[in-house]
N, C-alpha and C positions, 0 to 999 in steps of 0.2 A: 504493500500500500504506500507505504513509504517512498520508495522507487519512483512509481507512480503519480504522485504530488509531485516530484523534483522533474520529472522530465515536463509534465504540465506548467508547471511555473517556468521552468528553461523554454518552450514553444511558446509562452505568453510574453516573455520577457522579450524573445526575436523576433516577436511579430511586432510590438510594441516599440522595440528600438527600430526596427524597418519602417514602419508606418514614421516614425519623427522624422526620420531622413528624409524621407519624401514628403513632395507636396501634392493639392490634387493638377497643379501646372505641369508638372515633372509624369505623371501617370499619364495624364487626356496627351502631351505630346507625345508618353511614349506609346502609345494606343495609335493617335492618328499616323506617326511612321510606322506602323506595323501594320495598317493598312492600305502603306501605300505612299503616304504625305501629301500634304495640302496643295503640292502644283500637280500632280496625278488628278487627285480629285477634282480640281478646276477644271480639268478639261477633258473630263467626261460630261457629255450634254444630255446622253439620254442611255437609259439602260432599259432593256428589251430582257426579260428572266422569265423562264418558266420551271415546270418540273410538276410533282405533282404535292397536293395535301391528302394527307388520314385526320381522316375527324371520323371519330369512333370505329376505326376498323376499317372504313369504309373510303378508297381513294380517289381522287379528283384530279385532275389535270388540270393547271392554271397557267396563266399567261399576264403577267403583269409590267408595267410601263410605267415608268418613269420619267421627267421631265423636268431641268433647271429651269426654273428654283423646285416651286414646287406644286406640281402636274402631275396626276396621277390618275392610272387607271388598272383595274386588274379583273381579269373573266376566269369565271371554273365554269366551266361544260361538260356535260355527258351526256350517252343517249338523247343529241339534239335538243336539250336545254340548257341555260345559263342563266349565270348569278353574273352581271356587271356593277361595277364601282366604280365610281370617280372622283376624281376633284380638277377643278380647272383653273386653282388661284384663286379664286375668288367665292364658289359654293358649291356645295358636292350635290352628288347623284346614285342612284343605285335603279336597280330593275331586277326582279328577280322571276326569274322563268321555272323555277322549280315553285315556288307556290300559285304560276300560271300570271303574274303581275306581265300585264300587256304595255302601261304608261309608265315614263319614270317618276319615282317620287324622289322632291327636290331637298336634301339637306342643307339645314344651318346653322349657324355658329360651329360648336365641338363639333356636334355630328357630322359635321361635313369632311371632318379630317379622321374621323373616326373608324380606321378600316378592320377587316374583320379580323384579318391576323396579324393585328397589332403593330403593324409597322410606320414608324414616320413617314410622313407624307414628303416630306423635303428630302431630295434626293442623297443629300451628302449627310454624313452624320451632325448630329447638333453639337458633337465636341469641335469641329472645324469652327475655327473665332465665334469660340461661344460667346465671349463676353460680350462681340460688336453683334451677336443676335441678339445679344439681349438677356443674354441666361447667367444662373451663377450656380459653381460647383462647390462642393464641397465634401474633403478627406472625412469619415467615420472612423479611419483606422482600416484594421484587418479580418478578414474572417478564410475560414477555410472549409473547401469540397473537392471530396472522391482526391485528397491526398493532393492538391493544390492550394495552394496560401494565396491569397485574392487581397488587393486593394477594393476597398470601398467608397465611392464616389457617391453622395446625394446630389443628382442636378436639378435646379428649379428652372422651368422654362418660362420666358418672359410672357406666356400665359398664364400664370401661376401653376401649372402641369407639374406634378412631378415624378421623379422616378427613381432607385438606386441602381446604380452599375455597379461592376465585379467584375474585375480584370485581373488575369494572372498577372503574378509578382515578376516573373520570370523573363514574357515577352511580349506584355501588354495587351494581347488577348482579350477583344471581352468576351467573359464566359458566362454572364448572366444578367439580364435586366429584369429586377422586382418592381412593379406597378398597379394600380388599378387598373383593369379594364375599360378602353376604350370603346369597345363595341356596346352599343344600346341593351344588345341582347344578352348581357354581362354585366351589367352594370351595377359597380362597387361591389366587382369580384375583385381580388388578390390576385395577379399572376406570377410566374418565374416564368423569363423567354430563357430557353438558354441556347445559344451558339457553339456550334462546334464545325468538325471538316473546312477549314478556313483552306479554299484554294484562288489562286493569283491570274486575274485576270485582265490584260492591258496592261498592267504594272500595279493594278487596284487588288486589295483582298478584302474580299466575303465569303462570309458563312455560308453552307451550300447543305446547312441541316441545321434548322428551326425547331425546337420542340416548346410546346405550351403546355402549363398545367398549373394547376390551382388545387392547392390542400392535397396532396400529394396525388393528384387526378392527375394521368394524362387528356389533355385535351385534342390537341391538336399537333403535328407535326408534318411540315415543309422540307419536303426534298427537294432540291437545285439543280435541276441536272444541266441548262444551258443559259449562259448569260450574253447579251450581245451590247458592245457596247458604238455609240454612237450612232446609230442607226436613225433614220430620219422618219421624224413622227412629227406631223401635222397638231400646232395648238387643238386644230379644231376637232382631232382627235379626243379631248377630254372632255369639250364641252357640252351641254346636257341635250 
């Protein structure tokens, strides 16, 4: 037992002196070069991803789009029906062909950016000059999973939004985003996104395996199988 207290207090102690050294500036840069760095990301204009989702078992094939700043649109289809979303800048859209919905209905405010598998609507991450969006971060310290020691970052988004990240210690990784639930049909549920299979694309890296869950549910998980980037997509492409 003994033993055991000493080695505990020794992993509190290193985690505690690692967390002082750093700050959450020193993490979000070393994150954003480990995705790549902020002139890569500049000059991607548009990202074209598909691959497929499981939501309960049951898999889907999607195609989602992208658009600086931030343009958005994403379809699941099968047997000849689809679930479309969007955003166009300015107010979102959805249609859903699986409950047989023929019009679109128009979303606003949150909803509008509220997409089903929880992804930011703005194409680049919100740690790229967060501050001059608007946003402020801030170090928790440490915590650790599956034998990883993780940086904790709280970011508040200049919507009042907010979320915690978790990034390996090691090479900035994120390996986890804790949040409320943006989707309507969720709402002021607890999530864990977590990221993994990070592969390099253009000189860009993304996660290419999404899994959601709330209260230790699996929800939802996103498989990546092609990204394209730059590929030319018409504004009017989003709009309702």
């Amino acid at each position: 037992m003994r033993n055991k207290k000493q080695i505990f207090f020794f992993i509190f102690f290193v985690c505690s002196f690692i967390a002082r050294s750093q700050t959450a500036d020193d993490v979000i840069r070393g994150y954003v070069a480990f995705i790549g760095g902020e002139q890569k990301w500049k000059a991607v204009k548009t990202i074209v991803c598909s691959g497929t989702y499981n939501y309960g078992g049951m898999e889907f094939p999607f195609t989602s789009y992208a658009k600086a700043p931030n343009l958005y649109r994403y379809i699941v289809s099968v047997n000849g029906k689809s679930f479309t979303q969007a955003y166009d800048g300015r107010q979102g859209w959805r249609i859903d062909g699986f409950n047989n919905e023929k019009e679109k209905t128009i979303l606003k405010d949150r909803k509008a950016t509220a997409m089903a598998n929880e992804a930011d609507v703005e194409l680049e991450t919100p740690f790229i000059n967060y501050l001059k969006k608007g946003h402020t971060a801030l170090l928790e310290g440490m915590d650790t999973a599956n034998s990883q020691t993780l940086y904790k970052i709280k970011l508040t988004h200049k919507n009042g939004d907010t979320a915690t990240y978790y990034f390996d210690s090691k090479d900035f990784a994120l390996v986890k985003k804790r949040a409320m639930s943006k989707n309507t049909e969720m709402e002021n549920t607890m999530l864990d996104i977590v990221y993994s299979d990070y592969k390099l694309t253009g000189g860009i890296k993304t996660p290419h395996k999404i899994s959601c869950t709330s209260e230790g549910q699996k929800i939802l998980v996103i498989t990546v199988k092609s990204i394209k980037l730059n590929s030319p997509v018409a504004d009017s492409f989003f709009k309702p």
